[in-house]
MDAnalysis code that builds the backbone (N, CA, C; Angstrom):
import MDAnalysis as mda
import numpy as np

u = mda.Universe.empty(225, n_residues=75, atom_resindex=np.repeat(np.arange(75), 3), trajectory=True)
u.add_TopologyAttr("name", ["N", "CA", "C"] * 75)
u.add_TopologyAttr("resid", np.arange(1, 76))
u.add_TopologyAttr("resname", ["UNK", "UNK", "UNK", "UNK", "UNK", "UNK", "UNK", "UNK", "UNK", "UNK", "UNK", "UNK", "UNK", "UNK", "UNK", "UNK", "UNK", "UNK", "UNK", "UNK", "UNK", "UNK", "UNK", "UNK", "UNK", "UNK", "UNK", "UNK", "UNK", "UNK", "UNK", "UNK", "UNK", "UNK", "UNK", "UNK", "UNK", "UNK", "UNK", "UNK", "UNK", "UNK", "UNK", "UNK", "UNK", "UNK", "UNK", "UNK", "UNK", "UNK", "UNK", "UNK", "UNK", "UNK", "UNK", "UNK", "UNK", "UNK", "UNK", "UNK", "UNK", "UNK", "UNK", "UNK", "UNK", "UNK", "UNK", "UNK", "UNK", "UNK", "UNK", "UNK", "UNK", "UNK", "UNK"])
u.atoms.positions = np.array([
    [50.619, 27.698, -0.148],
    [49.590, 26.665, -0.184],
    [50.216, 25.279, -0.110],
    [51.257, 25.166, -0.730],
    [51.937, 24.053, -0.684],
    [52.232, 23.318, 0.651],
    [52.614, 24.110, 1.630],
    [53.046, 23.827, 2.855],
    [51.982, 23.232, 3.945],
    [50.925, 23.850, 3.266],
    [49.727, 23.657, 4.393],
    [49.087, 22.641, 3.700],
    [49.378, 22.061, 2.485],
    [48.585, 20.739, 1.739],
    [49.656, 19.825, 2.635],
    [50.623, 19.854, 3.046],
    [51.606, 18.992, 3.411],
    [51.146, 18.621, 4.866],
    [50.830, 19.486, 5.706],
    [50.649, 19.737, 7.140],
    [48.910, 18.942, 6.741],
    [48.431, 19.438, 6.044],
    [46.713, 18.466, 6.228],
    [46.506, 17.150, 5.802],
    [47.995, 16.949, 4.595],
    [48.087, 15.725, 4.504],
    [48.997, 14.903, 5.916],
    [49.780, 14.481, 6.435],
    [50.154, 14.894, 7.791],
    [49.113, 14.466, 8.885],
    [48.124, 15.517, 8.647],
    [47.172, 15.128, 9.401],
    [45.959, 14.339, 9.059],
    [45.546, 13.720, 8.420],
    [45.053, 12.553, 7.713],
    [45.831, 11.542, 8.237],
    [46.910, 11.378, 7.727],
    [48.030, 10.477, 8.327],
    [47.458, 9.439, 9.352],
    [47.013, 10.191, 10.483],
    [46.896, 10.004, 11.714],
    [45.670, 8.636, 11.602],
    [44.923, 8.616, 10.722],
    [43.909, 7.411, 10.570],
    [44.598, 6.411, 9.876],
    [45.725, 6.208, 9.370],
    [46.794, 5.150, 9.121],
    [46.921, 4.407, 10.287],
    [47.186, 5.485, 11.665],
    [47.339, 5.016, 12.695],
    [46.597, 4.271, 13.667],
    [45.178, 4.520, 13.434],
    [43.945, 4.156, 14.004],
    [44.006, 2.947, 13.240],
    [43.915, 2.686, 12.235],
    [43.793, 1.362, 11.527],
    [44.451, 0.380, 12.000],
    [45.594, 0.909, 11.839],
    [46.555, -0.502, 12.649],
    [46.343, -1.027, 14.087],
    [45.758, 0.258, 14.420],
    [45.973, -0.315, 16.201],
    [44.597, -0.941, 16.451],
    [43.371, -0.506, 15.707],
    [42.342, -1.080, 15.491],
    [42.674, -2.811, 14.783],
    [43.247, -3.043, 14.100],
    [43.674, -3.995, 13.448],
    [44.073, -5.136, 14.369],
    [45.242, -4.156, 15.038],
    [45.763, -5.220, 16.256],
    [44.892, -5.875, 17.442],
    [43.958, -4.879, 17.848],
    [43.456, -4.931, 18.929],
    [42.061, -6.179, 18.666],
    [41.919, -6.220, 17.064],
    [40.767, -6.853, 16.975],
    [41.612, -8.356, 17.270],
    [42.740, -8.251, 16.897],
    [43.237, -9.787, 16.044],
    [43.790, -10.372, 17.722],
    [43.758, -9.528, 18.495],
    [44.482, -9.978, 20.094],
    [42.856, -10.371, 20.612],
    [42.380, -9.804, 20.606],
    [40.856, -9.861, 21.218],
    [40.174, -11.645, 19.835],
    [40.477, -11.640, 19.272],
    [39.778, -12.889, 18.535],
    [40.756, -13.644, 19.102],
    [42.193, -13.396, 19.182],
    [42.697, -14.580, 19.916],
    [42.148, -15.018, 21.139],
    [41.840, -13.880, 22.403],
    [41.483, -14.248, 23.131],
    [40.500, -14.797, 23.867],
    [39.212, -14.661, 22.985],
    [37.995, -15.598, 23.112],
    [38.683, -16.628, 22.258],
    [39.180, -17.169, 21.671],
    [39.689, -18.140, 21.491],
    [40.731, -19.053, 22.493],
    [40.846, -18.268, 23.124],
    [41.756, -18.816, 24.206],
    [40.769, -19.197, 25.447],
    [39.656, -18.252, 26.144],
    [39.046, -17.899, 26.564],
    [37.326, -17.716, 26.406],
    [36.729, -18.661, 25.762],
    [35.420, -18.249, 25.148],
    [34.190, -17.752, 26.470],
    [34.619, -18.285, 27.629],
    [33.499, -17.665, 28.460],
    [33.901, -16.196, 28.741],
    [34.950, -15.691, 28.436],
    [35.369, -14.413, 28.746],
    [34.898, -13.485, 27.449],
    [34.560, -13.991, 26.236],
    [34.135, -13.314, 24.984],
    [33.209, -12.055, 25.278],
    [32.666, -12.122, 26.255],
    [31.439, -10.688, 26.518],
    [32.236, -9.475, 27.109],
    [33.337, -9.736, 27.841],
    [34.419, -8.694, 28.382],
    [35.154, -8.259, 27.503],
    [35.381, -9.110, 26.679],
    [36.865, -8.941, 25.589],
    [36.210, -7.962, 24.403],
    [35.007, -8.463, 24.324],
    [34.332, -7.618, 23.361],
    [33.979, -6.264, 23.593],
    [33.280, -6.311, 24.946],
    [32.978, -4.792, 25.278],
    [34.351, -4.603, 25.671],
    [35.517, -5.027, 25.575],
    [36.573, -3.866, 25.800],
    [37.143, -3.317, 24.575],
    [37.009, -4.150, 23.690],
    [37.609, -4.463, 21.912],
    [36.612, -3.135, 21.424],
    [35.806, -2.994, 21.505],
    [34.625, -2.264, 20.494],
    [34.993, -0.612, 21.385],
    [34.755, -0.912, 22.560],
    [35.284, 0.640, 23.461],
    [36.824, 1.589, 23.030],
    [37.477, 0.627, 22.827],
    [39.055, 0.762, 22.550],
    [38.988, 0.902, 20.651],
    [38.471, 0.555, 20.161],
    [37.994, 0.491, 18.945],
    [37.549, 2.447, 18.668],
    [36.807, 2.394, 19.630],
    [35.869, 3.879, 19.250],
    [36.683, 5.080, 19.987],
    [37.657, 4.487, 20.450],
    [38.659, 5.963, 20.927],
    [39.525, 5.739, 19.916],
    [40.437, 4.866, 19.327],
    [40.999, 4.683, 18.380],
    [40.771, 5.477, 17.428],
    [39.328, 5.089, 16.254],
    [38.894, 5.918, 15.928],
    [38.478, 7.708, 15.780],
    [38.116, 7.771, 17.400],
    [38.006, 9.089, 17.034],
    [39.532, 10.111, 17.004],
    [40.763, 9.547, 17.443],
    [41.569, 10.275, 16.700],
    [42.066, 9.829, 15.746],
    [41.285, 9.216, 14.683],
    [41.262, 9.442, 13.111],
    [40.375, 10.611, 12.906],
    [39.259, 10.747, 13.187],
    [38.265, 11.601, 13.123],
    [39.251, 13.286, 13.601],
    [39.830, 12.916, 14.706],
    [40.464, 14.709, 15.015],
    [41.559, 14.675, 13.986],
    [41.989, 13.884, 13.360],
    [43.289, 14.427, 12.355],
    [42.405, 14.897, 11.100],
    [41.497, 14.091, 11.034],
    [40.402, 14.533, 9.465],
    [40.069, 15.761, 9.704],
    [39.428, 15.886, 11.075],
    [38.982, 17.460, 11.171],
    [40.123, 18.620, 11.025],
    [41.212, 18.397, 11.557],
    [42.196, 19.263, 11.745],
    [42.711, 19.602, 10.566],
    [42.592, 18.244, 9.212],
    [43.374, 18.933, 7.969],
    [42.021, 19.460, 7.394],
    [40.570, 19.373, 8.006],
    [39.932, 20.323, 7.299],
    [39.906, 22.010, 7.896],
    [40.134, 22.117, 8.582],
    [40.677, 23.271, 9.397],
    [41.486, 24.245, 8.525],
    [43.066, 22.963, 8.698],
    [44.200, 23.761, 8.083],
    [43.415, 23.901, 6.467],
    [42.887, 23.538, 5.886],
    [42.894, 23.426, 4.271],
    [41.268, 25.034, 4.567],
    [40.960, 24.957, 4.673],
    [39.472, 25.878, 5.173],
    [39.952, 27.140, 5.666],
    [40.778, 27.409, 6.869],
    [41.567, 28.338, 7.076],
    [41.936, 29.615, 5.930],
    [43.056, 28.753, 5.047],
    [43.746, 29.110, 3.963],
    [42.774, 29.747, 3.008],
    [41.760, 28.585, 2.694],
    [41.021, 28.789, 1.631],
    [39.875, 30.522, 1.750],
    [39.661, 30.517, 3.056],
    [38.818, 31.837, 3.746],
    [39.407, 32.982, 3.494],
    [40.894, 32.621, 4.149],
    [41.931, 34.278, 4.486],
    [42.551, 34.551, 3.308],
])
């Protein structure tokens, strides 16, 4: 059991990763309507799109350590 709490923690992980790049992407995109304010309607619909793929592999690492942890818990 131990091994597979390690591997689902692991996979959680993976929304550490989404955060940051979500993080970045917002703080480049506020720069750049700032740089750029008639361009703000592009930057945004690209910011919020890039935002929601980001996201969803936070969402597949969540699912995956519910998997591995669900798996175990069944068999």
């Amino acid at each position: 059991m131990g091994l597979l709490a390690i591997a689902a923690g692991i996979a959680v992980f993976t929304g550490v990763g989404a955060g940051i790049g979500i993080g970045i992407a917002t703080g480049k995109a506020a720069e750049g309507i700032s740089r750029q304010p008639e361009a703000s309607g592009k930057i945004m619909t690209t910011t919020i799109l890039g935002a929601a793929l980001s996201e969803a592999t936070a969402i597949y690492g969540f699912v995956v350590a519910l998997i591995i942890l669900f798996v175990k818990w069944a068999g």
